[in-house]
TIZA-102474 format. One record per residue: residue in one letter; residue number from 1; x, y, z of N, C-alpha, C in turn. Coordinates in steps of 0.05 Angstrom, whole numbers, plus 32768, in hexadecimal, padded with zeros to 4 digits. Last residue first. Layout:
REC  type  seq   npx   npy   npz  capx  capy  capz   cpx   cpy   cpz
REC     A  NUM     X     Y     Z     X     Y     Z     X     Y     Z
...
//
This chain:
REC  type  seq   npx   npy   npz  capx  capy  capz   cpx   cpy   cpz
REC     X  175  8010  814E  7CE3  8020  813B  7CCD  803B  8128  7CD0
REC     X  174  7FE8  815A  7D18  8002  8160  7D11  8009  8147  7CFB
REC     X  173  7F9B  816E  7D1A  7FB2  8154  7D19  7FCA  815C  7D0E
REC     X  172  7F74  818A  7D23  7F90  8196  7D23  7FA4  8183  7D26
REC     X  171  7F50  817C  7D09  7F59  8191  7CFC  7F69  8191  7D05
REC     X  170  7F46  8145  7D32  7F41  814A  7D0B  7F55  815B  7D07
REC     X  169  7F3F  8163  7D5B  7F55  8150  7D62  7F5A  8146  7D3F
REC     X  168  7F0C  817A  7D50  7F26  8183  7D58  7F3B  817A  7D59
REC     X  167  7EEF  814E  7D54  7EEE  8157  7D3D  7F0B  8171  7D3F
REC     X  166  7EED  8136  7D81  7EFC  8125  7D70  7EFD  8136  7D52
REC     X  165  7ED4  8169  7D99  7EF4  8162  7DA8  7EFA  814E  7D90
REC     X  164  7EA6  815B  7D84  7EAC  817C  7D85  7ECD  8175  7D94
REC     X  163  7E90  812A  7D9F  7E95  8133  7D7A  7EAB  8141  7D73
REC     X  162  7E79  8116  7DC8  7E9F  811A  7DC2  7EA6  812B  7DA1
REC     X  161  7E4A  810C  7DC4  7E47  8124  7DD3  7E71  812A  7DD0
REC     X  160  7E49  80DC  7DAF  7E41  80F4  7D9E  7E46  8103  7DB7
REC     X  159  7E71  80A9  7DBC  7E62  80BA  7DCB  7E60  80CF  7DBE
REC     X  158  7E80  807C  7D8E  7E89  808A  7D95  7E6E  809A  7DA1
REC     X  157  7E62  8037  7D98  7E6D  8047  7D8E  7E77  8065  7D9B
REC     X  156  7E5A  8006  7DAE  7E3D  801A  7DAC  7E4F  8031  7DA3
REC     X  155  7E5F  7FC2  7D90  7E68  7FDE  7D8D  7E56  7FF7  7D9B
REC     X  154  7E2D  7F8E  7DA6  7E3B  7FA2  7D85  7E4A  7FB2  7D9F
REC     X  153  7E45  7F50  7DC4  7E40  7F73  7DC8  7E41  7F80  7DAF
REC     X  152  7E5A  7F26  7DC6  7E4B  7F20  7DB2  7E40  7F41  7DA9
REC     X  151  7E98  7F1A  7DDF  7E7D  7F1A  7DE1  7E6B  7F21  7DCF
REC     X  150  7EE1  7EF8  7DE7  7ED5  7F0B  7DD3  7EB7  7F01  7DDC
REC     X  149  7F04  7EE1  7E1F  7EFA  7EDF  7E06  7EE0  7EFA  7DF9
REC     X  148  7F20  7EF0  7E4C  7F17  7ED2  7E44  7F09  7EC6  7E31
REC     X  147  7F2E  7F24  7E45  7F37  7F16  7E42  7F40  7EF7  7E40
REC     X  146  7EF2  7F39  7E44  7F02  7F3F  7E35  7F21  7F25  7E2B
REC     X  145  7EC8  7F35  7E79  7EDD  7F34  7E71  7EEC  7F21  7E61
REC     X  144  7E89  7F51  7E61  7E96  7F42  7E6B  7EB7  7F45  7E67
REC     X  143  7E63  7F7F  7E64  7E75  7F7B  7E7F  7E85  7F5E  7E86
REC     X  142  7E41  7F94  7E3A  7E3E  7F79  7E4E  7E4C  7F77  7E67
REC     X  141  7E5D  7FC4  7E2B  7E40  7FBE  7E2A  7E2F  7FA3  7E47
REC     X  140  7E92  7FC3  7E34  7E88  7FD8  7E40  7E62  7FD8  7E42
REC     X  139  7EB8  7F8D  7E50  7EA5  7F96  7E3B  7E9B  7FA5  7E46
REC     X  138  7EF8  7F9A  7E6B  7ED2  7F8D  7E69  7ECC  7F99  7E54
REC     X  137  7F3A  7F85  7E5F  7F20  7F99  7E6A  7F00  7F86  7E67
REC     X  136  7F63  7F7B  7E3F  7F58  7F82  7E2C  7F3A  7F8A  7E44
REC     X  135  7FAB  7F71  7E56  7F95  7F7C  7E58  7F7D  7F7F  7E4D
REC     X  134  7FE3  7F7D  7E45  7FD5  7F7F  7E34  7FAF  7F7B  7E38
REC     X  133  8006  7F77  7E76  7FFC  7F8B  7E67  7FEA  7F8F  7E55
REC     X  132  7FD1  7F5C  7EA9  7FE9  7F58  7E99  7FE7  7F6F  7E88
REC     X  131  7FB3  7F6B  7ED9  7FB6  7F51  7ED9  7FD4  7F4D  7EBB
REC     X  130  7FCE  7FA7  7EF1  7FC4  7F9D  7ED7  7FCF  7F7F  7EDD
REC     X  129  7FBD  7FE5  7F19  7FC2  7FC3  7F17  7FB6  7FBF  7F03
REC     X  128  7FDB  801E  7F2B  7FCD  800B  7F1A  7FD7  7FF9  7F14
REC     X  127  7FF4  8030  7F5B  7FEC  8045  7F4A  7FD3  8032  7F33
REC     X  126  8003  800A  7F8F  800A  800C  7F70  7FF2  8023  7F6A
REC     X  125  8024  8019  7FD4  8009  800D  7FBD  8007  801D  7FA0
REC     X  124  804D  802F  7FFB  8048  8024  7FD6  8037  801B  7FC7
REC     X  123  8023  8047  801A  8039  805E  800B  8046  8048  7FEE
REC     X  122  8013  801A  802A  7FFF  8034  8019  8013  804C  800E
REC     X  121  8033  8004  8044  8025  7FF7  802B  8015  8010  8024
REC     X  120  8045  8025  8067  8060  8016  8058  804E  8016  803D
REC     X  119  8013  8026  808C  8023  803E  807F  8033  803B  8071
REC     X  118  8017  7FEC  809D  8002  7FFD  8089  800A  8010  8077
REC     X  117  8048  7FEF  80C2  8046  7FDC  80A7  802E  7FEC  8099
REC     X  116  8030  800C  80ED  8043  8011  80DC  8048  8001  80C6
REC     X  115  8006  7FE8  80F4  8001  8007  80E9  8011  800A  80E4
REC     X  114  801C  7FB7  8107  8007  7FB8  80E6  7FFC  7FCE  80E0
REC     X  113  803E  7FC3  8137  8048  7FBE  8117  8033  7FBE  80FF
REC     X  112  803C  7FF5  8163  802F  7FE5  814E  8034  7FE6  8131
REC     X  111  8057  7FF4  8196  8061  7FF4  817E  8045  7FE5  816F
REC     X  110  8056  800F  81D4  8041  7FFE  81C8  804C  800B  81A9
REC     X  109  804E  8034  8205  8066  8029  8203  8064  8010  81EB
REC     X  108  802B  8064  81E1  8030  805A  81FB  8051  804D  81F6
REC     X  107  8024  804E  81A2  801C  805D  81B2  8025  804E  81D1
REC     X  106  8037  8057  815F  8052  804E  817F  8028  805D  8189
REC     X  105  8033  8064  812F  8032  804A  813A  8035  8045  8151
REC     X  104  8034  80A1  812E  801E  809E  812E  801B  8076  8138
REC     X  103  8068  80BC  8127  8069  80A4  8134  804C  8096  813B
REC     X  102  8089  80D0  80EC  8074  80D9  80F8  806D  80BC  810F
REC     X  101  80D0  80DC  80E4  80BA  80CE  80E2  80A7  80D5  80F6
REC     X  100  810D  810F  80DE  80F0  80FA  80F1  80DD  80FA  80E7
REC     X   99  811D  812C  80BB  8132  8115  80BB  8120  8102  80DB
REC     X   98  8106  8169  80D1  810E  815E  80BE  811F  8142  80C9
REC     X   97  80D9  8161  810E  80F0  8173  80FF  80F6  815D  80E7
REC     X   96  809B  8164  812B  80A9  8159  811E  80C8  8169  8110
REC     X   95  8070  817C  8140  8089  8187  8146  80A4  817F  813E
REC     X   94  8040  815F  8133  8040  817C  812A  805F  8184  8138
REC     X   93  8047  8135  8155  804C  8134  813E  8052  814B  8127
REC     X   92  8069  8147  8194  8058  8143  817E  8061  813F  8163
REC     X   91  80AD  8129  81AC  809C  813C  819C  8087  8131  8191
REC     X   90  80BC  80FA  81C5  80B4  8114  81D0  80AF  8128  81CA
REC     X   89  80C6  80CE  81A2  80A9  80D1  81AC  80A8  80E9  81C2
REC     X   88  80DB  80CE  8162  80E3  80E1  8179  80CA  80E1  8186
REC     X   87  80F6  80A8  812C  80DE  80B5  8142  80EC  80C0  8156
REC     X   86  8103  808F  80FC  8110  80A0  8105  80FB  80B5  8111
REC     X   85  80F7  804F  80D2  80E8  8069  80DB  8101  807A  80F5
REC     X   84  80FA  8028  809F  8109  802D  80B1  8103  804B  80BF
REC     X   83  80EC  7FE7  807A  80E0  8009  8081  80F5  8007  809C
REC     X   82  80E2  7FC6  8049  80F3  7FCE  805E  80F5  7FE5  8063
REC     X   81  80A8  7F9D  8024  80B3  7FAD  803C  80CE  7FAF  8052
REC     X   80  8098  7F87  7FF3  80A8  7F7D  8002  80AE  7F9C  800D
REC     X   79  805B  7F6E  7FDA  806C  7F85  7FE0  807E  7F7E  7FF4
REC     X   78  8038  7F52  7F97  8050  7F50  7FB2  8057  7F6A  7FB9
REC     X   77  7FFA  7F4A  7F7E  8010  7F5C  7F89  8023  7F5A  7FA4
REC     X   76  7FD4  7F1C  7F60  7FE4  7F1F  7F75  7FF9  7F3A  7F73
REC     X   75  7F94  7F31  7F4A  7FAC  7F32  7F47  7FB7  7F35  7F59
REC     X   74  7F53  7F29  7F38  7F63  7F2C  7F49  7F85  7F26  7F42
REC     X   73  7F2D  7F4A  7F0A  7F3F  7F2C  7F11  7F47  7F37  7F24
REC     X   72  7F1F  7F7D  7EF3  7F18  7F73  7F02  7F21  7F57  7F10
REC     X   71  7F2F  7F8F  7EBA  7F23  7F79  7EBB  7F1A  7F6F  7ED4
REC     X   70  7F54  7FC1  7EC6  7F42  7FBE  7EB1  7F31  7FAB  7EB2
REC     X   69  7F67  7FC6  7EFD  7F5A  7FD2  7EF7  7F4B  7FD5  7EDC
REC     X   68  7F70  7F80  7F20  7F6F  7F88  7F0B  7F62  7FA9  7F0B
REC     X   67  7F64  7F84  7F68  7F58  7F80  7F52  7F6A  7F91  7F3A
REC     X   66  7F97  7F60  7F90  7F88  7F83  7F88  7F80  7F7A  7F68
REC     X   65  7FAC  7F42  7FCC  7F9E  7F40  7FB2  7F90  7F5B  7FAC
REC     X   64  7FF1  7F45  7FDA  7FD0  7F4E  7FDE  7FCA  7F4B  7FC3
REC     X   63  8024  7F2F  8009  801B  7F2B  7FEC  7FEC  7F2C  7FE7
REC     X   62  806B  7F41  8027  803F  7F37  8022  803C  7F41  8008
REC     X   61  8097  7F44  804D  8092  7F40  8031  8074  7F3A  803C
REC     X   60  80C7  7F67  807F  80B4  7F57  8073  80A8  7F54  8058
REC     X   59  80E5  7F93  80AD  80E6  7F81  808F  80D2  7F73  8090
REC     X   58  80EB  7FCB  80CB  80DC  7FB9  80D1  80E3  7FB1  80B0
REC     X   57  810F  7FF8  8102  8110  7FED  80E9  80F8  7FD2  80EA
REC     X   56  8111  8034  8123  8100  8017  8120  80FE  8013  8107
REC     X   55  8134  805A  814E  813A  8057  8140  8121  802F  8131
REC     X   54  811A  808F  817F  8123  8070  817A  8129  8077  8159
REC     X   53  8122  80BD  81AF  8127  80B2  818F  812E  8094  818F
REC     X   52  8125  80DD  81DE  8109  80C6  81DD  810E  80BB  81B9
REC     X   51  8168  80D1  81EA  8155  80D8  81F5  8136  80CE  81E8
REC     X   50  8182  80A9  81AE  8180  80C0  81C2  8173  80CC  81CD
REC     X   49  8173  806E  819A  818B  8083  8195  8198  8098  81AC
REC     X   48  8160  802B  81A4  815E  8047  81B2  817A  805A  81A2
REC     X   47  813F  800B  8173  814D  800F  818B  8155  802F  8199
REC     X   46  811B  7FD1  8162  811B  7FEA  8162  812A  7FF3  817E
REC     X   45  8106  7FA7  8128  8121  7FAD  813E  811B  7FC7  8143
REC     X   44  80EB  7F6E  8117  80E3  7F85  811B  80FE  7F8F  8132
REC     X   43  80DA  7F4B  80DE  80E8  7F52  80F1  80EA  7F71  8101
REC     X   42  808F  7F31  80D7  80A3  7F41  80D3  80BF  7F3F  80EA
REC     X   41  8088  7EF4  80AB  808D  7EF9  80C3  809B  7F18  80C9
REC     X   40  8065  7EF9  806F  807B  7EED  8077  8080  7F01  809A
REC     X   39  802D  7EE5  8050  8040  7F02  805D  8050  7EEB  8068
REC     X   38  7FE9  7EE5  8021  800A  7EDE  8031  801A  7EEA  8042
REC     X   37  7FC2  7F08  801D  7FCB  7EE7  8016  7FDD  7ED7  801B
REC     X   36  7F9D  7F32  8031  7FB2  7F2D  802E  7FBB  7F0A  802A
REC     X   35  7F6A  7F51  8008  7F71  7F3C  801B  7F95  7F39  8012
REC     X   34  7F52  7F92  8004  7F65  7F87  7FF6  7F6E  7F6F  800D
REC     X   33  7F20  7FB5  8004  7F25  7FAD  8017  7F34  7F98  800F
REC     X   32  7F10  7FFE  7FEB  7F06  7FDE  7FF1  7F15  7FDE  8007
REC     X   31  7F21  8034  7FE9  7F1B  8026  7FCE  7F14  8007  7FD4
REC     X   30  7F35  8044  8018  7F19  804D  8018  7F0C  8040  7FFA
REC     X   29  7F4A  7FF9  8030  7F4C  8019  8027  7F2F  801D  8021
REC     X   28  7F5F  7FD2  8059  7F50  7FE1  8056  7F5A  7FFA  804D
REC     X   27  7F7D  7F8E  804A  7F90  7FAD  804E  7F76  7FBD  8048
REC     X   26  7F7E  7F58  8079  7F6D  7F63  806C  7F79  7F84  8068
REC     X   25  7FA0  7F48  80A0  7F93  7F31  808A  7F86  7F43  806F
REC     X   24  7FD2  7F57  80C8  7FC3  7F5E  80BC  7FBA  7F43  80A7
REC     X   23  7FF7  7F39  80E8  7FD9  7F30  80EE  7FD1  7F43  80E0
REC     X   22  8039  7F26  80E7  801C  7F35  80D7  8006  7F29  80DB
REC     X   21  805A  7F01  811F  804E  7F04  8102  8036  7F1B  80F5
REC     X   20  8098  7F1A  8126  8080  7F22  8139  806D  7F18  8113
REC     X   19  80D8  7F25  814A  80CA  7F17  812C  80B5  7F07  8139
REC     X   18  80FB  7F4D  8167  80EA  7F3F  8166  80E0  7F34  8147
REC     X   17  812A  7F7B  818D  811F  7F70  817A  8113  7F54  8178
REC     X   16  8139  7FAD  81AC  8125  7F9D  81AA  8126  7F8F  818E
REC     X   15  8170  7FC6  81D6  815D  7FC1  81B7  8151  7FB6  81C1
REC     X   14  8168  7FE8  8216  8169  7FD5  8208  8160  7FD1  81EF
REC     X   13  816C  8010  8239  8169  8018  8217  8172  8003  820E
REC     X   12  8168  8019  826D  817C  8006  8268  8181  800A  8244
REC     X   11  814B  8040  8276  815A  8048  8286  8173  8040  8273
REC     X   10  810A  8032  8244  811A  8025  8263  8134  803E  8262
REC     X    9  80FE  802F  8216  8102  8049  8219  8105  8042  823B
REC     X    8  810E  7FF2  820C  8121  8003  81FB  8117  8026  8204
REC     X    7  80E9  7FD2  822B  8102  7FDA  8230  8116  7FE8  8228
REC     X    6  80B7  7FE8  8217  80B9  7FF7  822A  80DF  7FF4  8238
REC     X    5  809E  7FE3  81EB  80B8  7FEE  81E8  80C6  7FF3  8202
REC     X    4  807C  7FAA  81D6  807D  7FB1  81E4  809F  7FC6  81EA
REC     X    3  8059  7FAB  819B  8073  7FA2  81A4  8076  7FB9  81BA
REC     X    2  801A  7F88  8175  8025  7FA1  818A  803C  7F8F  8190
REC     X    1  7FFC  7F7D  813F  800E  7F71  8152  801C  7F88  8161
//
């Protein structure tokens, strides 16, 4: 969803504000392609400080589905977003000073909210997703999951090529 700035870098530096819905559906990373399942409308305010500095706040909430990393399920993850950036479109990016944001969203007179929203969600995307703590994964033989019930798989046991590290981890066990 693009927001047109052109009256806030105008003469007149009128705010802007708007409530603009998320047309993202889909969050692309180089790890897949995570559907979005919900979102709530963003608000979007952005106004003039000083010469080419704005000041652009944006709120909202969404909710993505990201696989389990032991079992694969899908799992809802909420993120609630309030981001607030401090641009200067008469400097490059490479000229940036401390206490300014990079403005890679703005082009022209043109706010784009589902790049700047992106950047929100990838600076918090979780480290690791667990359908719950306790978790119990796939089977490493069969591949099934664990937590809908126990498979029929023997054991294939400890990897002989680990010997020389579990035999270490023997001798120098602390009491």
């Amino acid at each position: 969803m693009l927001i047109n700035l052109s009256d806030v870098l105008s003469d007149q530096h009128k705010t802007v504000e708007e409530t603009v819905p998320l047309t993202m559906d889909v969050i692309r990373l180089r790890s897949g392609d995570y559907p979005v399942v919900s979102s709530e409308p963003v608000c979007v305010r952005v106004e003039h400080l000083k010469g080419k500095e704005l000041l652009i706040t944006a709120d909202t909430s969404l909710a993505v589905l990201i696989p389990c990393d032991r079992c694969l399920e899908d799992v809802r993850h909420e993120f609630v977003l309030n981001c607030t950036k401090h641009v200067d479109l008469g400097l490059s990016d490479a000229e940036l000073t401390e206490g300014l944001d990079e403005s890679n969203f703005i082009d022209g007179f043109h706010l784009d909210v589902d790049r700047l929203l992106f950047g929100e969600i990838l600076s918090e995307w979780p480290e690791k997703v667990l359908c719950r703590a306790d978790c119990k994964g796939l089977c490493r033989v069969c591949g099934r999951n664990l937590n809908t019930g126990t498979c029929e798989c023997e054991e294939p046991g400890n990897d002989p090529r680990m010997s020389v590290i579990r035999d270490l981890f023997k001798n120098f066990k602390e009491v």
